[in-house]
Residue frames relative to the residue before (quaternion, step in Angstrom):
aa qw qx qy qz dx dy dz
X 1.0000 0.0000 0.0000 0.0000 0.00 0.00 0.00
X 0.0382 -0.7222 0.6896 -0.0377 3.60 -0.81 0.91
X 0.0735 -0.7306 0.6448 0.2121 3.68 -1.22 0.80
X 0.9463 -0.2797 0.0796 0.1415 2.28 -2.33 1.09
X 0.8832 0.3031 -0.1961 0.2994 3.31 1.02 -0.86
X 0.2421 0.7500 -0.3690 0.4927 3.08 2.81 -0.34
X 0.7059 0.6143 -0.1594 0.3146 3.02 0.64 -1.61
X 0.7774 0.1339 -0.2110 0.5772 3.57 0.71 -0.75
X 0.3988 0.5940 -0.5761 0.3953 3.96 0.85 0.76
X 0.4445 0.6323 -0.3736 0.5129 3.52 1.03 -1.05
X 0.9092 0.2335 -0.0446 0.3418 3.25 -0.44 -1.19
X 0.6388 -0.5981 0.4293 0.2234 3.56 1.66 0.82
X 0.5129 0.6471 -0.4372 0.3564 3.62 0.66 -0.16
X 0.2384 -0.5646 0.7738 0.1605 4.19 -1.60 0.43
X 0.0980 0.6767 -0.7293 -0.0231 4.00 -1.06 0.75
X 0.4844 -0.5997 0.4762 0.4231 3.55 -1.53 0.07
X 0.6760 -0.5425 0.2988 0.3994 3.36 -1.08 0.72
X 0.2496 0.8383 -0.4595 -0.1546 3.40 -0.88 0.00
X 0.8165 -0.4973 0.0999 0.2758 3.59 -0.82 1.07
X 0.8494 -0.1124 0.0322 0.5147 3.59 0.47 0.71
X 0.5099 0.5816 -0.4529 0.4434 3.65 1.83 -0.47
X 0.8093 0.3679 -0.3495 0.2958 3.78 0.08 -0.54
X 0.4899 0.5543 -0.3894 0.5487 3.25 1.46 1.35
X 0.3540 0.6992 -0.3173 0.5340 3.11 1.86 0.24
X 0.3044 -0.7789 0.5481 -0.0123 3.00 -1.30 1.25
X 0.0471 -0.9147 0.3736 -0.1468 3.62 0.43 1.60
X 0.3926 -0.6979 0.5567 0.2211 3.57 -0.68 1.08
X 0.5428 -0.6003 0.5288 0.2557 3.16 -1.21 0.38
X 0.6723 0.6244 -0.1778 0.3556 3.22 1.49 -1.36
X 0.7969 0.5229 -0.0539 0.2977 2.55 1.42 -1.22
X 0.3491 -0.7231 0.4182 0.4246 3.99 -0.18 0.85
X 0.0201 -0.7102 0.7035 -0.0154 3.55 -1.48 1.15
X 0.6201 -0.3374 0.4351 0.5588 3.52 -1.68 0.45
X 0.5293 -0.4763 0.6103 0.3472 4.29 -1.56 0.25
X 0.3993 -0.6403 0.6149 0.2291 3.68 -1.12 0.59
X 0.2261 -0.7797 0.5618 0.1594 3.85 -0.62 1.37
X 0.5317 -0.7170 0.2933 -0.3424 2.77 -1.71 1.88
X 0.4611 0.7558 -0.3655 0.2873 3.06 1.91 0.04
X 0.3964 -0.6656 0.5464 0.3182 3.47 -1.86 -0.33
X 0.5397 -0.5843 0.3006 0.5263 3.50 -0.50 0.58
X 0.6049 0.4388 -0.6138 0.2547 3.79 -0.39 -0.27
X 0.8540 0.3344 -0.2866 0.2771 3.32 0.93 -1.18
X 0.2129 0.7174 -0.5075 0.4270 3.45 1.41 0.92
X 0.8932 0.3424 -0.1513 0.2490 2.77 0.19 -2.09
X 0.4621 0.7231 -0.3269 0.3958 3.25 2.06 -0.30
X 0.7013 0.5476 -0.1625 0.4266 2.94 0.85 -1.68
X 0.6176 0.6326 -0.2210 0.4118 3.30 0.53 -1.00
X 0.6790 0.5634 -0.0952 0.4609 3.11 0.82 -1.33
X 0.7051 0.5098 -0.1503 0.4694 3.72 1.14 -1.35
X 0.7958 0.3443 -0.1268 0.4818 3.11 1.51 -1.44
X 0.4412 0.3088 -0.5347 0.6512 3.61 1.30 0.99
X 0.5777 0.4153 -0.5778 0.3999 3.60 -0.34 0.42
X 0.6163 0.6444 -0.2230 0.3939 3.46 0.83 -1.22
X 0.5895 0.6138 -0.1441 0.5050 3.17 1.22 -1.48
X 0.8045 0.3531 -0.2623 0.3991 3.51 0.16 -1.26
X 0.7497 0.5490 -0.2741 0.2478 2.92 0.91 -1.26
X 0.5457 0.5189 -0.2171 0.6212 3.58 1.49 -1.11
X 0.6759 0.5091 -0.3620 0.3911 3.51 0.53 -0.55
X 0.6080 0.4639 -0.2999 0.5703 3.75 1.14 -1.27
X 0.4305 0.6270 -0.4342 0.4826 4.23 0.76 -0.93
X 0.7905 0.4803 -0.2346 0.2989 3.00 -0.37 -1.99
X 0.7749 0.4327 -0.2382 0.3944 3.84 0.95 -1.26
X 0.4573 0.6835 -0.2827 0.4937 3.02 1.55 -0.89
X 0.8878 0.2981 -0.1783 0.3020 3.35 -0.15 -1.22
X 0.5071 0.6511 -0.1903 0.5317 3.24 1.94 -1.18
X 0.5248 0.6319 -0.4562 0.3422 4.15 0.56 -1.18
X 0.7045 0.2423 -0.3962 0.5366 4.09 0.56 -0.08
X 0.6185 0.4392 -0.4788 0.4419 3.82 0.58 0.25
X 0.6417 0.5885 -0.2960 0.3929 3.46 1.10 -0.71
X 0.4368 0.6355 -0.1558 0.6173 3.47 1.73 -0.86
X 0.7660 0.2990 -0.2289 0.5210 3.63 -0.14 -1.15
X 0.6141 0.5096 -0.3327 0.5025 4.25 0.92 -1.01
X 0.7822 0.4217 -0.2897 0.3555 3.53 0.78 -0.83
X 0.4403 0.6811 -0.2249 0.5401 3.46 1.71 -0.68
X 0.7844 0.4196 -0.1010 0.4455 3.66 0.52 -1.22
X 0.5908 0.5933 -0.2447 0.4890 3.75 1.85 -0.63
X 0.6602 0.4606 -0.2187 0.5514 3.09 1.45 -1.47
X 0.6783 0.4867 -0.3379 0.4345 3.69 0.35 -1.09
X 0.7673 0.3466 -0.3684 0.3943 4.02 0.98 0.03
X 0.7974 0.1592 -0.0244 0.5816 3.42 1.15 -0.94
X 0.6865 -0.4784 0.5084 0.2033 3.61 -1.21 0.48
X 0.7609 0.4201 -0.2868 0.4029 3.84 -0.21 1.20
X 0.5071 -0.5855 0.3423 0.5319 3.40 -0.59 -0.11
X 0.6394 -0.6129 0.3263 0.3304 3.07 -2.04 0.34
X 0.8363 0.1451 -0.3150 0.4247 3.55 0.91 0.03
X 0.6058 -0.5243 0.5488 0.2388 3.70 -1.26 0.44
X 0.1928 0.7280 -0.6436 0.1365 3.46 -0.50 0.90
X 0.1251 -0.7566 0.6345 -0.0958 2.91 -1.14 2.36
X 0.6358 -0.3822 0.5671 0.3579 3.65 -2.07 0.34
X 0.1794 0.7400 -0.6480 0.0150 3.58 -1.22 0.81
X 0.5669 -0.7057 0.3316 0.2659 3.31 -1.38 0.27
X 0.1356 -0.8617 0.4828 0.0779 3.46 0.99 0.87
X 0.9071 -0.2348 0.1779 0.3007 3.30 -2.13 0.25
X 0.8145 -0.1008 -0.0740 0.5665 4.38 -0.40 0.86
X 0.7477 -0.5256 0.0277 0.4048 3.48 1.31 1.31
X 0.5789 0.7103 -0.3091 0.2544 3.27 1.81 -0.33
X 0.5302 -0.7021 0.3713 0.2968 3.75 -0.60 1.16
X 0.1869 -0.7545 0.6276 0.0423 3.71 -1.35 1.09
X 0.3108 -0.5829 0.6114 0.4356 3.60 -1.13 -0.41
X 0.1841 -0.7223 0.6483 0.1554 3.41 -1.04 0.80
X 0.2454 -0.7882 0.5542 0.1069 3.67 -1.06 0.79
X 0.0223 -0.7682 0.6305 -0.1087 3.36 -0.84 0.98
X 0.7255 -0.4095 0.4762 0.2814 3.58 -1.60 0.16
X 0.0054 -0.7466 0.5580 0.3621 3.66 0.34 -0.33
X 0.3839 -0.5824 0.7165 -0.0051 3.52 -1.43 1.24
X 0.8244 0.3360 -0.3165 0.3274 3.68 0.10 -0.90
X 0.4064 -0.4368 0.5301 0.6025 3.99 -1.09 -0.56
X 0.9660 -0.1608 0.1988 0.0394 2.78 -1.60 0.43
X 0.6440 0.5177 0.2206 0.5184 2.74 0.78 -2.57
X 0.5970 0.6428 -0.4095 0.2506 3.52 0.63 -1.40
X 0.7028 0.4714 -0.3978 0.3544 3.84 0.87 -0.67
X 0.4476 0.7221 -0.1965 0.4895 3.61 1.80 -0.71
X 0.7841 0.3506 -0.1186 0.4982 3.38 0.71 -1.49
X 0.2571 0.8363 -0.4340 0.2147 4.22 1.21 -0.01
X 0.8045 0.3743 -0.2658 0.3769 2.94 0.66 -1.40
X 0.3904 0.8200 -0.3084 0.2831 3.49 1.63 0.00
X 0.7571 0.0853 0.1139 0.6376 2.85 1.36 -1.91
X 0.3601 0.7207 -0.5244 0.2753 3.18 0.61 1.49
X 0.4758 0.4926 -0.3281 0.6506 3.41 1.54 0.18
X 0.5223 0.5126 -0.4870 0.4767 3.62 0.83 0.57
X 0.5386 0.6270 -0.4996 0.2592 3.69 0.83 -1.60
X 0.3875 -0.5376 0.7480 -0.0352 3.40 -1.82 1.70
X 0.6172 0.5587 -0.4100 0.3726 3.84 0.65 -0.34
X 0.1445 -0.6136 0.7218 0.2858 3.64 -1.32 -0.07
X 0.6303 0.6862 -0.2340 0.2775 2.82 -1.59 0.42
X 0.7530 -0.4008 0.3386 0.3971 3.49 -0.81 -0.63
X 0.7231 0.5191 -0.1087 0.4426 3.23 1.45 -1.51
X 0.2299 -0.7989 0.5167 0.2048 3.16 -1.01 0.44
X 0.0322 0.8774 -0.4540 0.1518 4.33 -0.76 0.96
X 0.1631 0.7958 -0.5826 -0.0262 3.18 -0.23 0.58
X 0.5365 -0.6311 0.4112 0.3805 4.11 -0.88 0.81
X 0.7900 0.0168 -0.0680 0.6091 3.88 1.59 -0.92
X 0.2030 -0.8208 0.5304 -0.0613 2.59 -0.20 2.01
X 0.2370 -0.8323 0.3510 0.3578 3.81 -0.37 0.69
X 0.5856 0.6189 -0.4202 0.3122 3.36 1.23 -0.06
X 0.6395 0.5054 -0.4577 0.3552 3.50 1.28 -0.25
X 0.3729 -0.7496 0.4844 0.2538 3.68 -1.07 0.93
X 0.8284 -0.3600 0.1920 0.3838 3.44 -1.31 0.43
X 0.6369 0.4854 -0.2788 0.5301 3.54 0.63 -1.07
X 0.7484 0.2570 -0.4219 0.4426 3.90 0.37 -0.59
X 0.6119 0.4818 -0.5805 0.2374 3.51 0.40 -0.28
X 0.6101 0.5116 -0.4636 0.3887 3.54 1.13 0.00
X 0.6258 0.5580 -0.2232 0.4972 3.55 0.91 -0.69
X 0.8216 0.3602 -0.2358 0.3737 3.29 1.03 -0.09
X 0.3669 0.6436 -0.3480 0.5745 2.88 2.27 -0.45
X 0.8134 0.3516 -0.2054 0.4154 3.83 0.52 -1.13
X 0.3427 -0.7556 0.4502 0.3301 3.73 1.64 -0.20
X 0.4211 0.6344 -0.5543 0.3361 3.70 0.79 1.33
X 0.2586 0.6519 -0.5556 0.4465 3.61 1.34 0.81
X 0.6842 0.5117 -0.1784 0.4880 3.48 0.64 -2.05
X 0.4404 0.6057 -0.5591 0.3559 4.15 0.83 0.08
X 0.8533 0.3752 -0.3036 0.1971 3.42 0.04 -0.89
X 0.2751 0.8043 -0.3230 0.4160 3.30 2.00 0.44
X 0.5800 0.5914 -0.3551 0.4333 3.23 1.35 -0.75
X 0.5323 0.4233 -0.5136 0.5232 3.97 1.30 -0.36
X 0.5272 0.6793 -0.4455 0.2494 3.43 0.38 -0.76
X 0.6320 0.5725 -0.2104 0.4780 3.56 1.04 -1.27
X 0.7341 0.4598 -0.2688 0.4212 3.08 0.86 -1.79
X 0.5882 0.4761 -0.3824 0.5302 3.98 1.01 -0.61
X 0.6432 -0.6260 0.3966 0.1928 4.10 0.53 -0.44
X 0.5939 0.6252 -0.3772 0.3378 2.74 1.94 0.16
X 0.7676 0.4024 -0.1134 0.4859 3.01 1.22 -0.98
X 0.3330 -0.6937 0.5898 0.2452 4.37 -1.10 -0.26
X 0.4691 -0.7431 0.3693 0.3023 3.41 -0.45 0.74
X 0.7110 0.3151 -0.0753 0.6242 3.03 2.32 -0.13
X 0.5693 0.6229 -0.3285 0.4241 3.71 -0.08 1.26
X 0.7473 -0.4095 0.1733 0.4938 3.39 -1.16 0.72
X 0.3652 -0.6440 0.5474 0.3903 3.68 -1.16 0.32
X 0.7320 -0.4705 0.4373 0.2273 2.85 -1.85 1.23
X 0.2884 -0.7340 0.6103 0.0743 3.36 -0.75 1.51
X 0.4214 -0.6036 0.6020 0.3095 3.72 -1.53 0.43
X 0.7027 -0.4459 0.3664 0.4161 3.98 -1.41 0.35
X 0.6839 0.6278 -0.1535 0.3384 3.18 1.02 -1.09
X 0.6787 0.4781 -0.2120 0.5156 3.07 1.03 -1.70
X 0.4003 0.7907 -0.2888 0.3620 3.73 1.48 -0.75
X 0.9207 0.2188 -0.0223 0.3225 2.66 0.26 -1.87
X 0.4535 0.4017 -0.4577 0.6508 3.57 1.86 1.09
X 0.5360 0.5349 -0.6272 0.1820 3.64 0.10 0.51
X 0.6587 -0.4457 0.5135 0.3222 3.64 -1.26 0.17
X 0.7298 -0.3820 0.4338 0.3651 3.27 -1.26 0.48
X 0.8003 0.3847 -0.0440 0.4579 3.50 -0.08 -1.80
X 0.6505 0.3645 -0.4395 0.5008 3.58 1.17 -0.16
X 0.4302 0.7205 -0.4920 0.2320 3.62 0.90 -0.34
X 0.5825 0.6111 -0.3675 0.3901 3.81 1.23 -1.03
X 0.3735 0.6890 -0.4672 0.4093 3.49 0.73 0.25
X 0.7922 0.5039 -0.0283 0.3431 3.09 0.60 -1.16
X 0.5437 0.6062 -0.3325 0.4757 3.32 1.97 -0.08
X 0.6999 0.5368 -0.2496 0.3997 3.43 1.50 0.33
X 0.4839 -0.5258 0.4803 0.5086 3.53 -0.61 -0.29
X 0.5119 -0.5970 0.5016 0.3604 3.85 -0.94 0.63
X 0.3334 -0.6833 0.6020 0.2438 3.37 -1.43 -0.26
X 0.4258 -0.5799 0.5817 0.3795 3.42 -1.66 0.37
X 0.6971 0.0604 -0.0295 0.7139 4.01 1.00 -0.55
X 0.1220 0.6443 -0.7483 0.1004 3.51 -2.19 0.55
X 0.8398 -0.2254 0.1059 0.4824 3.21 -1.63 0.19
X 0.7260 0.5027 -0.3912 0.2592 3.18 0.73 -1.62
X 0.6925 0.4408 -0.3105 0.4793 3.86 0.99 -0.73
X 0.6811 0.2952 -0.5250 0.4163 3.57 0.14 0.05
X 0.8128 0.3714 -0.2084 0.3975 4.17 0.90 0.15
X 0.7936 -0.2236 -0.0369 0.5646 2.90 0.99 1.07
X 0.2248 -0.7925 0.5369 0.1821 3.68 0.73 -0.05
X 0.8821 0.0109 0.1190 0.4555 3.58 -0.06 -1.37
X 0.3826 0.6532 -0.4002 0.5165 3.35 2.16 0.33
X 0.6180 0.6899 -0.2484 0.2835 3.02 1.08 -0.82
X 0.2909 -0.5635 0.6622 0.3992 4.26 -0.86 0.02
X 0.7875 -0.4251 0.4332 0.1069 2.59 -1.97 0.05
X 0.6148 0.2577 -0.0756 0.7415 3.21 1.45 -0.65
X 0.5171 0.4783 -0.5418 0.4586 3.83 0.50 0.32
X 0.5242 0.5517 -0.3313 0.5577 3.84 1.07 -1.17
X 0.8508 0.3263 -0.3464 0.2229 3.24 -0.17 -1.19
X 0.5053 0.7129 -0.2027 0.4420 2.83 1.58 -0.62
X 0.7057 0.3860 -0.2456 0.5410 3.51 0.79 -0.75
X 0.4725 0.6256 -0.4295 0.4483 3.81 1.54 -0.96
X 0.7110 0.4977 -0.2601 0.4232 3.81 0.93 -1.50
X 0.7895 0.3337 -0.3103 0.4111 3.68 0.70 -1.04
X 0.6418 0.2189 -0.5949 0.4316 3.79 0.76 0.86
X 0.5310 0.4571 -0.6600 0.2710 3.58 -0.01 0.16
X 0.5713 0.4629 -0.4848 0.4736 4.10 0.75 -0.30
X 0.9125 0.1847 -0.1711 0.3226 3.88 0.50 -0.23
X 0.3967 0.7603 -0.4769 0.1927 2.86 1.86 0.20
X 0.2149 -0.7483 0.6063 -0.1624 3.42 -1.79 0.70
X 0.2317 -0.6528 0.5505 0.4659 3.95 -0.42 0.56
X 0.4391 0.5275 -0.6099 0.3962 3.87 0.03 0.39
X 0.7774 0.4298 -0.1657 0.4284 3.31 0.06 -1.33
X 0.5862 0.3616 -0.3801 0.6174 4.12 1.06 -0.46
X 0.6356 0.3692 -0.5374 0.4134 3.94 0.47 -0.26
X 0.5334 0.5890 -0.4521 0.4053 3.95 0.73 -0.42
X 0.8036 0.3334 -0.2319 0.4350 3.39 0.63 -1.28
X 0.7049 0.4318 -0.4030 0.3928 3.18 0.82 0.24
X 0.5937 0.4013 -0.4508 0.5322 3.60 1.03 0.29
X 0.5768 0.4703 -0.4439 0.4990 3.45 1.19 0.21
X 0.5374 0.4297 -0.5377 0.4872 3.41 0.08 0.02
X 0.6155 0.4742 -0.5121 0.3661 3.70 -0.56 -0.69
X 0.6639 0.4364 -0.4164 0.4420 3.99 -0.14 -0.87
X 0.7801 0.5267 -0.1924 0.2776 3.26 0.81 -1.81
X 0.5562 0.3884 -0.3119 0.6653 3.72 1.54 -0.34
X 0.6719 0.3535 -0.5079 0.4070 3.51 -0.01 0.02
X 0.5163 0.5558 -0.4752 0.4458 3.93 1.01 -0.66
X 0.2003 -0.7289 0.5872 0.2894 3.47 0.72 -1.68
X 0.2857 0.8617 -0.4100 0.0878 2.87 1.13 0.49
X 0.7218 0.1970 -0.1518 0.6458 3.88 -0.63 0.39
X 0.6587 0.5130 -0.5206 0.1784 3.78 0.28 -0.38
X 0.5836 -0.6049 0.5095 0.1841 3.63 -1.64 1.06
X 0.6519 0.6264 -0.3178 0.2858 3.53 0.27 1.05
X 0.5952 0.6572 -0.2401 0.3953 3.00 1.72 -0.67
């Protein structure tokens, strides 16, 4: 047994830090997510392109969206009692908690009422999902079926918490059952969309996501966030995999 980081001294190598995995104790034998590999220019390059990217599509996105956001917020209030958007704790970039912002889809109550329909969860894992959830009211099951809850994330970006491309934003909880080796997730900024949503969103295991969360942060690229973002569009209109219908 050699760990993770013996391992890549040997071999002379520079990785980006990540949270608790390079304290991990790793078989050779054994198949693991690939340990990502870059050199600083193309960090700092990349990096650089894909907060421009970010802001700019992100500032678009409000701009153009502000009469859909209006009409979504109009239609929340006019069915259920509360405000119009839902602002949760997430685990954001080297582990450090954000507010994520969202449409609210559920009543109210729905965080109160969990322990109800936690013997429902359809997830494996960490996560928690159910396809008919009763707490979500009519209006979100449309708003979630089409993923215009996940619109107002786009301030998120614009404040720095979030990437318009990257793993989805993990809850504290779900956090604190990940493995070592899943922790690398977390060396990034989350995403509003990524692999996991253009392949299967909630079709998906638990460790398929994570798994895909790991193989774009080894290749991510503004090439590769323009792919996933003209992929998403087909893939929310299909609805595919989404938990709402």
């Amino acid at each position: 047994m050699l760990t993770l980081e013996k391992e890549l001294e040997k071999k002379g190598t520079e990785t980006i830090p990540l949270p608790s995995a390079l304290e991990t104790e790793i078989s050779l034998d054994t198949p693991r997510p690939e340990v990502f590999i870059y050199d600083d220019y193309r960090i700092n390059k990349s990096f650089i392109l894909k907060k421009i990217l970010d802001k700019t599509l992100s500032f678009l996105a409000v701009a153009c969206l502000s009469p859909v956001f209006l009409l979504v917020g109009l239609f929340i209030k006019i069915e259920s009692a509360g405000p119009v958007f839902f602002y949760q704790k997430r685990v954001g970039k080297d582990g450090n908690l954000f507010t994520m912002i969202k449409f609210r889809s559920m009543f109210v109550d729905a965080e109160d009422r969990l322990a109800e329909v936690k013997h429902l969860n359809e997830a494996d894992g960490p996560l928690f999902q159910i396809k008919n959830d009763p707490r979500i009211t009519r209006v979100g099951r449309i708003i979630r079926r089409l993923s215009i809850d996940e619109l107002p994330q786009f301030i998120n970006v614009l404040k720095g918490d979030m990437s318009i491309v990257g793993p989805r934003p993990a809850l504290p909880r779900e956090v604190e059952e990940y493995q070592d080796w899943q922790m690398a997730r977390v060396a990034v900024l989350p995403g509003i969309t990524g692999f996991w949503q253009i392949k299967g969103r909630n079709e998906l295991t638990f460790d398929e996501m994570i798994k895909l969360d790991l193989e774009y942060i080894k290749n991510q690229s503004v090439f590769l966030d323009l792919i996933i973002i003209l992929k998403t569009i087909p893939a929310v209109v299909k609805a595919r995999g989404a938990y709402c219908l």
